[in-house]
C-alpha positions in Angstrom: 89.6 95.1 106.3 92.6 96.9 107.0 93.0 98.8 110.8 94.0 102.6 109.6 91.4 104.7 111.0 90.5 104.7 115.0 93.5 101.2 115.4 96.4 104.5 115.2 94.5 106.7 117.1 94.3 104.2 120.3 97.5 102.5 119.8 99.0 106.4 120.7 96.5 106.5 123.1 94.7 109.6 121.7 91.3 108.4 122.1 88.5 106.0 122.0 85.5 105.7 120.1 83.3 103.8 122.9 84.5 100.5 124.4 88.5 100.8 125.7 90.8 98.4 123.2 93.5 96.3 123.2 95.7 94.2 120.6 95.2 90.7 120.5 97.9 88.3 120.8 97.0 85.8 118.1 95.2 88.2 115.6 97.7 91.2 115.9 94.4 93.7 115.5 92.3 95.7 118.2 89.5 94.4 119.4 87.0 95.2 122.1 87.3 94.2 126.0 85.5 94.5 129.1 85.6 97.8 131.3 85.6 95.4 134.4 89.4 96.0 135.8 89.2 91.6 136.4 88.4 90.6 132.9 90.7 93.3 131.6 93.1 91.5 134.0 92.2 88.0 132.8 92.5 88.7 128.8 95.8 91.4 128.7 98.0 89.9 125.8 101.8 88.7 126.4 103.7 92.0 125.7 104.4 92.3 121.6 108.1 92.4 120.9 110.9 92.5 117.2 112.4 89.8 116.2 115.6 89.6 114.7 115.8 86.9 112.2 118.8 84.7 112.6 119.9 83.3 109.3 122.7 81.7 107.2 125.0 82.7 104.9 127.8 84.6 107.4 126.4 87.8 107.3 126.8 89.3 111.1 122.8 89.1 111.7 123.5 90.2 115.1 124.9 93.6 114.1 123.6 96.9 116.2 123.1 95.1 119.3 121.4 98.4 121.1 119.5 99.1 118.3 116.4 97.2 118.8 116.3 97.5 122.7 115.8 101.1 122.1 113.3 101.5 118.9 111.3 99.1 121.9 111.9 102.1 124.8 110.8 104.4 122.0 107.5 102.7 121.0 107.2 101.7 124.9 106.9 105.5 125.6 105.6 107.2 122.2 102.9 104.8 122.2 100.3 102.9 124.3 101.4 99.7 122.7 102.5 96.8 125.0 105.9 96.2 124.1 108.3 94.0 125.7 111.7 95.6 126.8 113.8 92.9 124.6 114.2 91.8 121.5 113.2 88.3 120.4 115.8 86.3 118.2 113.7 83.5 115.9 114.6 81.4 113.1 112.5 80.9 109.7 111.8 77.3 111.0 111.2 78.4 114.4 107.6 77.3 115.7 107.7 81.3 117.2 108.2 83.2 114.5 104.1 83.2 113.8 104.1 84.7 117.5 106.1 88.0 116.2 104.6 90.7 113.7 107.5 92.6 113.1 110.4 90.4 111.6 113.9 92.6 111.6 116.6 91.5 109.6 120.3 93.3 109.3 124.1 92.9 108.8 126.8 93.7 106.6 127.1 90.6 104.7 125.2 87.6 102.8 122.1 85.8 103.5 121.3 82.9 102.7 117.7 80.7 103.2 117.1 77.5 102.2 113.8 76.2 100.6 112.1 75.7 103.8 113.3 78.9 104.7 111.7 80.3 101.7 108.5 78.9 102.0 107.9 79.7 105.4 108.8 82.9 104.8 106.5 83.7 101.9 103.7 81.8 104.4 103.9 83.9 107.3 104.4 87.4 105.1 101.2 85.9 102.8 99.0 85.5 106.9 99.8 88.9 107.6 103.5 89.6 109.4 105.7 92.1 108.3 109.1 91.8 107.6 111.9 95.1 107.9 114.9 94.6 106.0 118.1 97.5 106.7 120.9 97.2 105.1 123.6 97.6 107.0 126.4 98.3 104.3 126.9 94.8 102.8 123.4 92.6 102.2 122.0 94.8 99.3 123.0 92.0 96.8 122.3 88.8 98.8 118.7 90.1 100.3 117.6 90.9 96.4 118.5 87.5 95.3 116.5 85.5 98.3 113.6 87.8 98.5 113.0 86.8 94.5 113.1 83.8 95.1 110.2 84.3 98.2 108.6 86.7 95.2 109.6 86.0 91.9 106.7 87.9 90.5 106.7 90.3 93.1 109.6 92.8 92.4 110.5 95.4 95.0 109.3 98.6 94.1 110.0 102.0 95.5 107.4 102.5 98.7 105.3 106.1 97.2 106.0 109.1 99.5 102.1 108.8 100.6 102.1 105.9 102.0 100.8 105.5 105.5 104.3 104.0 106.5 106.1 107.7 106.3 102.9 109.5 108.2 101.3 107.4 110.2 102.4 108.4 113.6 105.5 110.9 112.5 105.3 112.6 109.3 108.5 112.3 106.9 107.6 114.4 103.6 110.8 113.0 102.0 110.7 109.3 103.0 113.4 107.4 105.1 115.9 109.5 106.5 119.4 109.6 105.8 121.4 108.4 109.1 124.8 107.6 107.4 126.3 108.4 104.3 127.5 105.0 102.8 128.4 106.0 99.6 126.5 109.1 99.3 123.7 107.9 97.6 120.1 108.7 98.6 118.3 106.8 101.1 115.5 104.5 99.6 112.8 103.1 101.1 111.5 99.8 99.1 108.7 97.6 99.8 107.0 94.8 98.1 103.2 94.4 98.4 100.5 92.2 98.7 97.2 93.4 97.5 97.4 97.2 99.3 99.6 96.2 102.5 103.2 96.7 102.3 104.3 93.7 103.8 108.1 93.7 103.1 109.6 97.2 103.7 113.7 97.7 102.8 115.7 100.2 104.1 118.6 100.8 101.7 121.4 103.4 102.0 120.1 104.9 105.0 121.4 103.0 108.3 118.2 103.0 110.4 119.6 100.4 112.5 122.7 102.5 113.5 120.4 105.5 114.1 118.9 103.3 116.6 121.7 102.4 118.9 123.1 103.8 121.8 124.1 107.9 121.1 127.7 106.9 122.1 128.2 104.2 119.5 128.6 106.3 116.7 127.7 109.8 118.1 125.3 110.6 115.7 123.9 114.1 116.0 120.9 114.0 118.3 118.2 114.9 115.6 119.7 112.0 113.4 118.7 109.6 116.3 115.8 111.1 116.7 114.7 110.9 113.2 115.8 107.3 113.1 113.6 106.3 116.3 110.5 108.1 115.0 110.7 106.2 111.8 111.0 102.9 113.3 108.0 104.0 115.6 106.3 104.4 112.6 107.4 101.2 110.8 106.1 99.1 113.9 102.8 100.7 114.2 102.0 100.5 110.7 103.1 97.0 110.9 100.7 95.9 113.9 98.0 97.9 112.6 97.4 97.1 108.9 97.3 93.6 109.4 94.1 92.4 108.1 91.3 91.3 110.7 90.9 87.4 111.0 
């Protein structure tokens, strides 16, 4: 069962169908609570944050240090989600990454996983996390090579214009926006699926982790920032929200 219908609806806070709602920590998927303000008290989830994967390779995984802080204020306000203020940093062999649902990964240059790396990455995208890929100017060829070797049957495929992911919360007729220009080319939007949920989605020739940062770092024209943060809202709420029910 996949959370699509009334799940968006109450994580914007629009409305509820009965019973008030809440995400669960370990599940990641809405499920009824108690109207009674001390049991609501007693079962409130730790707040939900990103990760930014740290890996190996020497690719700068640490690039667009405001972005994240700020798709978090974004989803914080836009939404009734309960976000932290910060970003989490976690390893593939870190006992917290199956805390996280939203995996970020960025930089301009290579990455590299080992074995372990790739199996526990395949393991927690195969229990239901979700794993954003942007490249930053510089990965395209390294992230191909490691994510077929998470999915070597599995190739990444362009992510159809009616997908959930581009109209879920904000609508984008046309897919990812453009935030830089790179070398001209279009922005793409790639994901690779398992069974109907888009479970990796990668970001390629569009600089949504720029878009993201502070205005002043690269003084972006304010609709280009604010088309940037309204597609990362919609990234994370599609990822907390099609996450299949335990």
């Amino acid at each position: 069962m996949k959370l699509v219908g009334w799940s968006v609806l109450l994580a914007l806070g629009v409305g509820s169908p009965g019973p008030s709602y809440q995400l669960t920590a370990d599940s990641w998927s809405y499920q009824p609570v108690s109207s009674s303000p001390a049991e609501s008290a007693r079962v409130l989830p730790p707040p939900m944050t990103i990760a930014r994967l740290q890996y190996d390779g020497g690719g700068d995984w640490y690039a667009n240090p405001s972005s994240l802080p700020n798709l978090l204020a974004a989803i914080r306000q836009r939404t009734s989600l309960q976000v932290d203020k910060t970003e989490a940093r976690v390893t593939l062999t870190d006992d917290k990454l199956w805390d996280y649902p939203f995996i970020h990964v960025t930089g301009h240059g290579n990455i590299k996983f080992s074995d372990t790396e790739i199996a526990r990455l395949r393991d927690y995208l195969a229990r239901g996390g979700f794993l954003h890929v942007d490249d930053n100017y510089g990965l395209d060829e390294s992230f191909r090579r490691e994510i077929k070797r998470v999915f070597p049957d599995r190739p990444l495929v362009d992510v159809p214009l009616t997908h959930p992911i581009y109209h879920i919360v904000y609508d984008f007729p046309k897919g990812v926006p453009k935030i830089h220009e790179h070398d001209g080319a279009p922005a793409r939007g790639f994901g690779i699926f398992l069974g109907d949920r888009l479970a990796v989605y990668y970001t390629f020739s569009s600089d949504l982790g720029n878009g993201w940062e502070d205005p002043e770092v690269y003084h972006d024209p304010p609709a280009l920032h604010e088309a940037a943060l309204r597609m990362g809202v919609n990234l994370f709420v599609y990822a907390v929200t099609s996450r299949p029910t335990p």
